[in-house]
N, C-alpha and C positions, 0 to 999 in steps of 0.2 A: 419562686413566686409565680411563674408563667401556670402551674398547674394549681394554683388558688386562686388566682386572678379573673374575672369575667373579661371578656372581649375589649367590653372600651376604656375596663380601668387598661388591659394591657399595650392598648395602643397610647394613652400616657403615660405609662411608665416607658415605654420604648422612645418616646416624644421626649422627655426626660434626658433618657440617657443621650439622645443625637443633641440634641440644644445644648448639653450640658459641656458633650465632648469638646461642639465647634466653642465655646462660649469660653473653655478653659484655653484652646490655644488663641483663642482673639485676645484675650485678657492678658495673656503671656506676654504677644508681640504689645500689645499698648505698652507694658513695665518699659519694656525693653527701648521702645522709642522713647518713651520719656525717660528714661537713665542718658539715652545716649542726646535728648534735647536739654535737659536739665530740668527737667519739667518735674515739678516734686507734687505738684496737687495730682498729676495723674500716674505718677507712680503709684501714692498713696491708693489711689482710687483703683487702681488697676489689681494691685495685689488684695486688696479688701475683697473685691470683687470675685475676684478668685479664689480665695479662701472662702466666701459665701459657696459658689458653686461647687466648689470639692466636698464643700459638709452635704449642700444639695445632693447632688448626686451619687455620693461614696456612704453617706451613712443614714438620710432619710431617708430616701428612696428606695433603698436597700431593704429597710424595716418597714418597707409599704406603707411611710407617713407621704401620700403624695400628692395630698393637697399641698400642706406645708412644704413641701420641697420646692414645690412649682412655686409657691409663696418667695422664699426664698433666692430661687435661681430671678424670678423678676427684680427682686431687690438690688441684685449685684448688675443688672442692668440701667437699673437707677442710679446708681451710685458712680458706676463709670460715666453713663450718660451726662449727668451736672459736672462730673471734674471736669469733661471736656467741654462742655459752656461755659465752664467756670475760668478756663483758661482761655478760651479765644478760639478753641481751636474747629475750624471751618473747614475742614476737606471733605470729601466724598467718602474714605475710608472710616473716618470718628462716627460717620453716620451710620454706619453700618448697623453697630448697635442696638441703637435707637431702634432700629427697624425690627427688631430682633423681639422687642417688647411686647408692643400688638401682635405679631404674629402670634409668639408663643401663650399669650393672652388669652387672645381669642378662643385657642385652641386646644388649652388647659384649664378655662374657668367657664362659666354659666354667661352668658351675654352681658347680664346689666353687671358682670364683679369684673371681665373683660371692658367693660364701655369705662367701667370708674376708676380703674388703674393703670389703662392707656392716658383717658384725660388726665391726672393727677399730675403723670409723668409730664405728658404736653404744657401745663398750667405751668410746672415748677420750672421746664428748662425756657417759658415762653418769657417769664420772671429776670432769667439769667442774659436771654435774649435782648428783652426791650429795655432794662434799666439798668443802670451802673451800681447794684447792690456791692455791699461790701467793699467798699472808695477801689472797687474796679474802673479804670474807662478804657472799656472794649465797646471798637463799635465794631458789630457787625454789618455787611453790604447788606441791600435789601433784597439781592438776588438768593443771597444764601437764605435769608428767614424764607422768603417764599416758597424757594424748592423745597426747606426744610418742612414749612408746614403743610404745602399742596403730597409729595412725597409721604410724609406719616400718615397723614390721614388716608391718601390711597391704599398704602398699605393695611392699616387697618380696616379698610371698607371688603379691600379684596379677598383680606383674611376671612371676613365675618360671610361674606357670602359664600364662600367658600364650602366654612362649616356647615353654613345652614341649609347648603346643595347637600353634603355630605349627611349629615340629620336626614335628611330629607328621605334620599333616596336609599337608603340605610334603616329609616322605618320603615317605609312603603315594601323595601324588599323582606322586611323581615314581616311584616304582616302578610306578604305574598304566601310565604314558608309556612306559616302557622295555617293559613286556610288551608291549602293543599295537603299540607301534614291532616289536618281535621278530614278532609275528604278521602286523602289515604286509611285513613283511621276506619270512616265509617264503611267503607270496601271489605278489609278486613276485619271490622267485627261483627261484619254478617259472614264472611265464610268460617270466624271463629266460632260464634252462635250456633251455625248450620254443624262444626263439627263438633260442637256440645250436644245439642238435640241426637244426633243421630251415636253416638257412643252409649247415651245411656239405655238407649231400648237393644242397643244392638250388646250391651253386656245382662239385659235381662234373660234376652234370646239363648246366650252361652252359658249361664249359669244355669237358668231352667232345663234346659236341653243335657246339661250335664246332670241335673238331679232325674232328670227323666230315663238319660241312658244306666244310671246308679239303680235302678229300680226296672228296668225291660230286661226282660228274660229272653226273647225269642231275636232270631240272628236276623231276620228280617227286617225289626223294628230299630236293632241297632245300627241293621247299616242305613236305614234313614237317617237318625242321628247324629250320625257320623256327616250325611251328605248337607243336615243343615248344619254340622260344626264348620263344615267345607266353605257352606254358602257364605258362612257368619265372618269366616275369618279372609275372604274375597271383599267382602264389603269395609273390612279393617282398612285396606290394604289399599283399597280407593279411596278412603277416608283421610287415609294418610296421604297419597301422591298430593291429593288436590292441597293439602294441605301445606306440602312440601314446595307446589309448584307457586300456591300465592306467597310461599318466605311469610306466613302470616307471624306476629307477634306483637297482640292489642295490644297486653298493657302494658309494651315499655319493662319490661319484667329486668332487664337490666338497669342498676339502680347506678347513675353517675352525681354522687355526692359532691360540689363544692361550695368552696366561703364563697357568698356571694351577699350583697348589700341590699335588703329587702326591700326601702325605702325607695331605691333608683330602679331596682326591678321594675316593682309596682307601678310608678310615676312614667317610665318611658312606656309599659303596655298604653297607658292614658293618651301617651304625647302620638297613639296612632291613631285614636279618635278626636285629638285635640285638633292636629291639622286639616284632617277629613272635613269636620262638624266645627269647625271654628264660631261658626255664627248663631248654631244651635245648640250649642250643648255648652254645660260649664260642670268640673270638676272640682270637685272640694276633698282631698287627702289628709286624714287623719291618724297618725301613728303613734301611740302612748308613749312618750320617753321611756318609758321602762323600759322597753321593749329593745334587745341590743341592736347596734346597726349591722352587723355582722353574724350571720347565720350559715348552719351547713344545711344541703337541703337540693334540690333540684329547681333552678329557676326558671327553667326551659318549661316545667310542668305549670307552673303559677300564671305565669305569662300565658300559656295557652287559656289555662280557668279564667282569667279575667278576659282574654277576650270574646269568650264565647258567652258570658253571663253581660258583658257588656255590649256588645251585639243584640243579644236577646234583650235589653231595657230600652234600646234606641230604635227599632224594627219598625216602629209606628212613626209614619212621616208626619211631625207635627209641625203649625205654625209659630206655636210657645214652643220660650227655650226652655231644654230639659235640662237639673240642676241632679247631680250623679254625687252623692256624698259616700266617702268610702272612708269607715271606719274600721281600724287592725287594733284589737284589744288581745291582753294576754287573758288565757284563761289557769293556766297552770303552767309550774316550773318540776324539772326532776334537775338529781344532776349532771346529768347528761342531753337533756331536750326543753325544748319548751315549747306551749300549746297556744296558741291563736287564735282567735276569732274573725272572722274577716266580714264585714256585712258592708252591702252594696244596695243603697239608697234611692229609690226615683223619683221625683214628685210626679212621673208619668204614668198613666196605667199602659201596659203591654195587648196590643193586638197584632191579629193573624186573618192573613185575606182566607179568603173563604169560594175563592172561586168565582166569585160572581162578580168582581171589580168591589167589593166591598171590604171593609176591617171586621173582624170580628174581636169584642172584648175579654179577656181570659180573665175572672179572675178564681181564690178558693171557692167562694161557695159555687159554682159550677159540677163542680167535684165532690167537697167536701167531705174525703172521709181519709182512710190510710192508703187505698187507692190510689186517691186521689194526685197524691204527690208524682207518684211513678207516672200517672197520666199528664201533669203537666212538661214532665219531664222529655216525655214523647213529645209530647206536641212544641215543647221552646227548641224540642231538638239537641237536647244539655245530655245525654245519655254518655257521651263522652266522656263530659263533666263529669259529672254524677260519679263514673269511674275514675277518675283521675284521683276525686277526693276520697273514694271508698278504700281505695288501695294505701292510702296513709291513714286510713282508718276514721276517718269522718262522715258525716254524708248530710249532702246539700236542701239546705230548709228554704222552701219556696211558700212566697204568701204574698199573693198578688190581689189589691182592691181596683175599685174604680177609679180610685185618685190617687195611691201609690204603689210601689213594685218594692219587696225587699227580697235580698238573695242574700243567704249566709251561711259558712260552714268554718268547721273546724280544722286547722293542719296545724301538725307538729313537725319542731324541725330540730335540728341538732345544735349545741351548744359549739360557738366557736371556743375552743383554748388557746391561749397563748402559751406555750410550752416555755418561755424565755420567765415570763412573768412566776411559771412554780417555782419554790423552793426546794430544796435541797430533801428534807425531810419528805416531804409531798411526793417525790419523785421515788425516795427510798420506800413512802408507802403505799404507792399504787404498783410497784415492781414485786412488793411482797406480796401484794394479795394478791398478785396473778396466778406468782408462785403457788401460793396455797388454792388457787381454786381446785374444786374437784370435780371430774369427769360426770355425764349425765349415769352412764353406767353403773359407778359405784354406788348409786343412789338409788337406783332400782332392785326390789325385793324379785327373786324368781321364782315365778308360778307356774304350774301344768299349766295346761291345756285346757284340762278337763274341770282345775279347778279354779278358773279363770272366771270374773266380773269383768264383763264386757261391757263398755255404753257405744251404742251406735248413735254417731248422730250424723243425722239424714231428713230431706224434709219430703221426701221422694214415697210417697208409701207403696207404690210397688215395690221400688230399690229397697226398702226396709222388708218387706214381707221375704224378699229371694234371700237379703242375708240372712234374715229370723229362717228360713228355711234351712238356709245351707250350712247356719252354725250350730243350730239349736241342740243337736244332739253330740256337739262334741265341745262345749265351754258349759260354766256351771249356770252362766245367767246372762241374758241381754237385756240391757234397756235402751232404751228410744228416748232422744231429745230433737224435737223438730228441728231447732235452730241453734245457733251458736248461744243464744242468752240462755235458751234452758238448759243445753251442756252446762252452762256457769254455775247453773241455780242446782243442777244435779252432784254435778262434782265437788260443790261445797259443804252436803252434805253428805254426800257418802265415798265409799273407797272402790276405786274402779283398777282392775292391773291393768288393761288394756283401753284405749280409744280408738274407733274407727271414725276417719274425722270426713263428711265429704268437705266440699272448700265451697261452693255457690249454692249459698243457703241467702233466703228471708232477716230481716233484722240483723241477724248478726253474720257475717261469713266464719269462712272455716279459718282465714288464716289470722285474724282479729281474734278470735274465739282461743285460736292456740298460742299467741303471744300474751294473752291475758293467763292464761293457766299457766304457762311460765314464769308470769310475774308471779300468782302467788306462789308455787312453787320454791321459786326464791327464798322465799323466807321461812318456810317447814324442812328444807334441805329431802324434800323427796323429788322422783320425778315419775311421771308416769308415762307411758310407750305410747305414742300415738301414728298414726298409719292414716296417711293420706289417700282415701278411694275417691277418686273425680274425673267427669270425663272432661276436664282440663289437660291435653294434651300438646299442647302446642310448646314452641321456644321457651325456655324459662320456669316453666310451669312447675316443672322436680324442683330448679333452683328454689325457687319464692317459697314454697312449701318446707324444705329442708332448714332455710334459711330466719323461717318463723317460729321453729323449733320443734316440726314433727320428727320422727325417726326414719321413716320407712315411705315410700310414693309409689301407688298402684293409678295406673290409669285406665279406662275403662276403655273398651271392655278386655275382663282379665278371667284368667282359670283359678277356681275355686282355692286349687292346690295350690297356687301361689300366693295367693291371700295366705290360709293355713299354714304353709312353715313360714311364712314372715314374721306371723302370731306367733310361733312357737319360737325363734329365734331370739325376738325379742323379749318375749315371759322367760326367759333364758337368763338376760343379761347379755345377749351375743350382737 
């Protein structure tokens, strides 16, 4: 459970098991003194009690039902607590219990489900206390009600503050995390940027330099060529330490998947601008019951997206309160994932100072065009954002007026299963068709070289001209798709043996681009070879690419020849 679990479900399930343990040997010794006083109301009560928290702890809680458990382990507090009102009995240890209730109250439920099942408890044994119900006549001293009721209530107040020190300083740290993460962020995706720009001219420089040394005759000119292969492959080599020495790695390229609850995600990112902005701002959360509570997916990365698009709606100090309505709609199901909407509401317009002690008002028509979006994106500062979402394959729609702000984008996330809940049959037939899956290999037809349909897709027209150069006389055809959607539009209509995919394209990227042509792929039972040229070189970069189901990952800058038997290998079937 610890490796499904989010942080604060795991600190009530641990909460769980320690209440549970001590609560089982309390309940033991109560049997046991009422066997040995003759006290049958709190034998009975004692072992109820205890038979609640056994099922609590040994079989809810087990199955991560842990609201209900916590429901339950309060119940058998209940129940011991009144026998022993019920009987008379007034010591310092009976009370123990009691005390047991608020604590774990507080500290397992939401305040006002804490405030109403402390009181209930209080109400019922104040009942047992002050009146002779059920032709009882116990009178209790009035020292004991008092300790009894000044005692529980301190308890519960010190519990409640407790929590809410704990909340507290538990957002506030975790909000600390996410900025600095955000400013570590934007450090390293300028030195990852700087080692993007500089690989792609620096792999123009080694390719041209190689068609140029292919074609000079005179030994002269060679060994220039040679001295700028020299220069070319010094400048790799700095490219790399710097790169080596920031440990740069934007996007996160390691994927850490867990179940995690979308709903309490989403609401505690809020509960760091709830306490902040108490007086100005009001939240309104909207999540489609369809929608499961129970998702796989990275909630570390959500958390950041909200708070940096929530940030960006509040920037404007105003004197009206600002009213933040956050709407999560499904937009599609598969069966394995399912697709979201997420849109974030302002009744504010968004400003930015301007230098001169002034706001200045952002909204589209400013811009107004497809520019436009990537300009505002610069200017809110969301480029992080914007990445975060692109890499699940979405991207962030900004459309800012005078008088409102809306942010919205698409994420998909993975289907939880409960593997207890399949059947027998289900199990026999997802085990079969693993069996039967077939390799990408078998599926591939083997082509020359020479008689090879190439698409490049590249939005680089230089980078396009050097490979149209460098392949042109040994494959049967190249074509060119700027972006990822017209690779789509190209491949659907015609048959290509080979793809040269870059990955940091316009509209569509490369690695969106190549999980869509394996979906259709899917279902023609072909596949076609595709080869990763990008100067995406950093941590992760082979993985992500591999992982979206290219074949092959060339990073730039690369020798011609290695491009070349890659092609060949794979028009192979190798």
């Amino acid at each position: 459970m610890a490796e499904s679990l989010p942080d604060d479900l795991k600190r009530k399930v641990a909460a769980l098991n320690l209440f549970g343990l001590v609560s089982v040997t309390l309940f033991t010794v109560y049997a046991i003194i009422g066997l040995l006083t003759e006290a049958d109301v709190i034998v009975i009560a004692s072992l109820a009690a205890l038979l609640l928290t056994l099922l609590s702890i040994l079989f809810l809680n087990r199955r991560g039902k842990v609201t209900l458990s916590a429901y339950t382990l309060i119940l058998s507090y209940m129940v011991v607590g009144l026998g022993m009102a019920y009987t008379g009995v007034s010591d310092q240890f009976s009370l123990l219990n009691s005390y047991f209730l608020p604590l774990f109250a507080v500290f397992m439920l939401s305040s006002n489900r804490a405030l109403l099942v402390s009181s209930l408890y209080l109400g019922l044994v104040s009942a047992l206390l002050f009146f002779p119900l059920f032709d009882r006549v116990i009178a209790f001293s009035l020292s004991f009600k008092i300790t009894f009721f000044v005692s529980y209530i301190l308890v519960f107040l010190t519990s409640w503050f407790v929590e809410y020190f704990w909340i507290s300083v538990q957002s506030d740290l975790e909000k600390q995390v996410l900025v600095e993460r955000n400013a570590t962020k934007r450090k390293d995706e300028f030195i990852a940027s700087l080692s993007h720009q500089i690989r792609t001219p620096l792999n123009n420089i080694m390719v041209i330099a190689n068609l140029v040394d292919s074609l000079a005759e005179d030994e002269k000119m060679k060994d220039l060529i040679d001295t700028i292969h020299a220069s070319t492959n010094n400048l790799v080599n700095v490219v790399n330490s710097m790169v080596e020495v920031a440990n740069v790695d934007v996007t996160e390229r390691d994927s850490f998947i867990i179940n995690f609850n979308l709903s309490q995600t989403v609401a505690n990112t809020i509960k760091l601008f709830a306490h902040q902005y108490s007086s100005n701002i009001q939240f309104n959360l909207k999540i489609d019951e369809i929608i499961p509570s129970s998702l796989g997916g990275e909630p570390v990365k959500i958390k950041q997206i909200f708070l940096n698009l929530i940030e960006s709606l509040i920037k404007a100090k105003s004197n009206n309160k600002i009213l933040i309505d956050i709407v999560v709609k499904k937009l599609s199901e598969s069966p394995e994932r399912v697709e979201l909407l997420f849109e974030l509401r302002s009744n504010s317009p968004i400003f930015i100072p301007t230098g001169d002690g002034r706001n200045q008002l952002i909204t589209n028509d400013m811009v107004g065009n497809a520019i436009g979006s990537q300009v505002l994106v610069d200017v809110l500062d969301l480029r992080i954002t914007q990445r975060l979402i692109e890499s699940n394959g979405g991207r962030l729609s900004i459309n800012l007026h005078s008088e409102t702000s809306v942010f919205s984008f698409p994420y998909s996330f993975y289907k939880v299963v409960d593997i207890n809940a399949l059947t027998r049959e289900e199990l026999d037939g997802q085990s079969m068709q693993n069996n039967l899956s077939t390799s990408p290999n078998s599926l591939m037809r083997k082509v020359d070289l020479a008689d090879a349909n190439v698409l490049l897709v590249e939005d680089n027209l230089i980078n396009q001209k050097i490979v149209i150069l460098s392949l042109k006389k040994l494959v049967k055809n190249i074509e060119i798709a700027n972006n990822g959607k017209e690779a789509l539009d190209k491949f659907g209509t015609s048959r290509f043996d080979i793809i040269l995919m870059d990955i940091q394209m316009p509209i569509m990227n490369g690695i969106v681009t190549t999980r869509k042509i394996r979906e259709i792929e899917s279902s023609t039972n072909t596949h076609t070879p595709i080869i990763a040229i990008t100067a995406n070189a950093l941590q992760g970069d082979r993985e992500e690419c591999i992982s979206a189901g290219m074949d092959e990952y060339l990073s730039k800058p690369f020798q011609i020849e290695v491009l070349i038997q890659k092609m060949k290998k794979l028009l192979q079937g190798s």
